[in-house]
C-alpha positions as CSV (number, residue, x, y, z in Angstrom):
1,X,86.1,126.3,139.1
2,X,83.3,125.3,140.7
3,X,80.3,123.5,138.6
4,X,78.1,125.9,140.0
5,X,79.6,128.8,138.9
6,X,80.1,127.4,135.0
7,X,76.3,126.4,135.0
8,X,75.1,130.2,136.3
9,X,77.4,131.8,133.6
10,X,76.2,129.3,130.7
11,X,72.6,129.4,132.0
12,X,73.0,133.5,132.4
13,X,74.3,133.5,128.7
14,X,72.0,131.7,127.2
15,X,69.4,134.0,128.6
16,X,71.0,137.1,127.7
17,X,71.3,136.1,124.4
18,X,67.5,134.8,123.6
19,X,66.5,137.8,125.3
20,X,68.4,140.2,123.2
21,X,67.3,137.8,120.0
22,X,64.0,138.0,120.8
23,X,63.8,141.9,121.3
24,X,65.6,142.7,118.4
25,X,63.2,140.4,116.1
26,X,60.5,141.6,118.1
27,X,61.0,145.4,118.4
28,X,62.7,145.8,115.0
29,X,61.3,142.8,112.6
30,X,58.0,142.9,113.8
31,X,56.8,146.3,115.4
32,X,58.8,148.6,114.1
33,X,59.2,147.1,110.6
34,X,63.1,148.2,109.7
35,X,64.4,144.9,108.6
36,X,64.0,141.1,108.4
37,X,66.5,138.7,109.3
38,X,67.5,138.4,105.6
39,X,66.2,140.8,103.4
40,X,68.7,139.7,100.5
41,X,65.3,138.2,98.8
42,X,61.8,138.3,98.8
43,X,59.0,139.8,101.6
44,X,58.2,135.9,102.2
45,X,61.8,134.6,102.4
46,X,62.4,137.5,105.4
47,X,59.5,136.1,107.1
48,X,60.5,132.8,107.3
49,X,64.0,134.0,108.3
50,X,62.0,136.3,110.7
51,X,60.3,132.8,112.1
52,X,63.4,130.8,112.7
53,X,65.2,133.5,114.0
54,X,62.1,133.8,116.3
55,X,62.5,130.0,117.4
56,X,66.0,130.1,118.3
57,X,66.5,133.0,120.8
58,X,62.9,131.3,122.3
59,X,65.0,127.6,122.3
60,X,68.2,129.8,123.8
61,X,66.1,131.7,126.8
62,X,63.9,128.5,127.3
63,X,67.3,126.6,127.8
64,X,69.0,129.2,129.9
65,X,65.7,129.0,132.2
66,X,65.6,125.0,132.5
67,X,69.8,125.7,133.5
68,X,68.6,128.3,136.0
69,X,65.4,125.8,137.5
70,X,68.4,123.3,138.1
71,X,70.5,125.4,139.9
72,X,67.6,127.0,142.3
73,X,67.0,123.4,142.9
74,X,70.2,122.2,143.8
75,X,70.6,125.2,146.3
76,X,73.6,126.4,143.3
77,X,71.5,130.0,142.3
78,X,74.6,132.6,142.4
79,X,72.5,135.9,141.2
80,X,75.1,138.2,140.5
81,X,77.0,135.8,137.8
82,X,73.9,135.2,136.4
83,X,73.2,138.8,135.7
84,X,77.0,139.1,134.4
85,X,76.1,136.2,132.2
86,X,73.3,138.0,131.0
87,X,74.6,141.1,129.7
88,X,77.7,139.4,128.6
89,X,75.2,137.0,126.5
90,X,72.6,139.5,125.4
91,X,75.9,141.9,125.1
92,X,78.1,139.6,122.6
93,X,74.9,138.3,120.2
94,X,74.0,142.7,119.6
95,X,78.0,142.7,119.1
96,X,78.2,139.8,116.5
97,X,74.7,140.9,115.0
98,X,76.0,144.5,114.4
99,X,79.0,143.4,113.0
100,X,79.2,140.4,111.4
101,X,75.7,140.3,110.5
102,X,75.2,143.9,109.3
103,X,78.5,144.8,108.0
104,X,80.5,141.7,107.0
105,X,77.7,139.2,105.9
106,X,75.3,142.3,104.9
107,X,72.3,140.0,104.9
108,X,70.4,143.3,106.9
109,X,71.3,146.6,108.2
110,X,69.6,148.0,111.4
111,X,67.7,150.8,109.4
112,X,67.5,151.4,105.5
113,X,68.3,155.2,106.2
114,X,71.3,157.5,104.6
115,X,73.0,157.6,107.7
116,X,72.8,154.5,109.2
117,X,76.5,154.6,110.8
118,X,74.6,156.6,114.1
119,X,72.3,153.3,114.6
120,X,75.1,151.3,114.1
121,X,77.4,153.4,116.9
122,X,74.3,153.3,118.8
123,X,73.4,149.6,118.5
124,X,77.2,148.9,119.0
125,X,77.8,151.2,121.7
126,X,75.2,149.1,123.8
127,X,76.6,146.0,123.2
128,X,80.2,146.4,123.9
129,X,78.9,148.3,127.2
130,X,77.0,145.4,127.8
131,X,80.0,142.8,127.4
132,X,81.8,145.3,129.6
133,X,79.2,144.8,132.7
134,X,78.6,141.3,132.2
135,X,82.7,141.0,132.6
136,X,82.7,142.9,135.7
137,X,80.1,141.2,137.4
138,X,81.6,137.8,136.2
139,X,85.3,138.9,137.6
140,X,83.7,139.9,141.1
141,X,81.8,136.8,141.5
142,X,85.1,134.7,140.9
143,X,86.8,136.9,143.2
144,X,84.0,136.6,145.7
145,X,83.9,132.7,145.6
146,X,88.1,132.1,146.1
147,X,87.7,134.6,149.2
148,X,84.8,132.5,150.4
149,X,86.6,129.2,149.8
150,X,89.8,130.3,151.5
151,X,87.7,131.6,154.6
């Protein structure tokens, strides 16, 4: 496989995965106010969580953007495997967040409501449909590239 194509998937993923981070912690931690990052202690441990959490998906969509500058300047800038890296990024960090974070680690649930199992088919819903388009996308790109190669 071309380097290209690895380096628009990786930089796509990264993306799609700070993107997602940060508007979960935005929307959710901040606006909203539903939950911190851990909320298994105190108001000022959740806020520091809220912080670092914060920092990383800025450090992943920062990276995926320095990955994506390279490419458009080595003339490598394949847009529809980006975009499949992006939503299968953004897709499998809401996936592992509503799943192993909520449910197996517990360390916070979406919403502290009685019936939070409709936010989490909801939240879960999007991801896995997410995974599902960044797949497809990714699959006709490859597809795209061996026919152009073997023109």
């Amino acid at each position: 496989m071309n380097q290209y194509m690895v380096r628009n998937l990786w930089s796509g993923i990264l993306f799609g995965l700070g993107l997602v981070a940060f508007f979960d912690e935005t929307v959710f931690h901040q606006l909203l106010h539903w939950h911190h990052f851990y909320d298994k202690s105190t108001l000022s441990i959740g806020l520091v969580s809220d912080g670092l959490f914060h920092a990383f998906s800025w450090f992943a969509t920062i990276g995926g953007l320095f990955l994506l500058a390279d490419l458009k300047r080595r003339d490598g800038f394949l847009l529809k495997r980006w975009i499949g890296g992006v939503f299968l990024g953004g897709g499998v960090f809401q996936l592992y967040d509503g799943t192993i974070q909520h449910k197996l680690m517990k360390i916070h649930q979406i919403r502290y409501v009685d019936h939070v199992i409709i936010y989490d088919v909801i939240w879960n819903s999007l991801a896995i449909i997410m995974v599902l388009v960044g797949i497809l996308l990714i699959r006709q790109t490859k597809t795209l590239r061996s026919q152009q190669t073997n023109a």
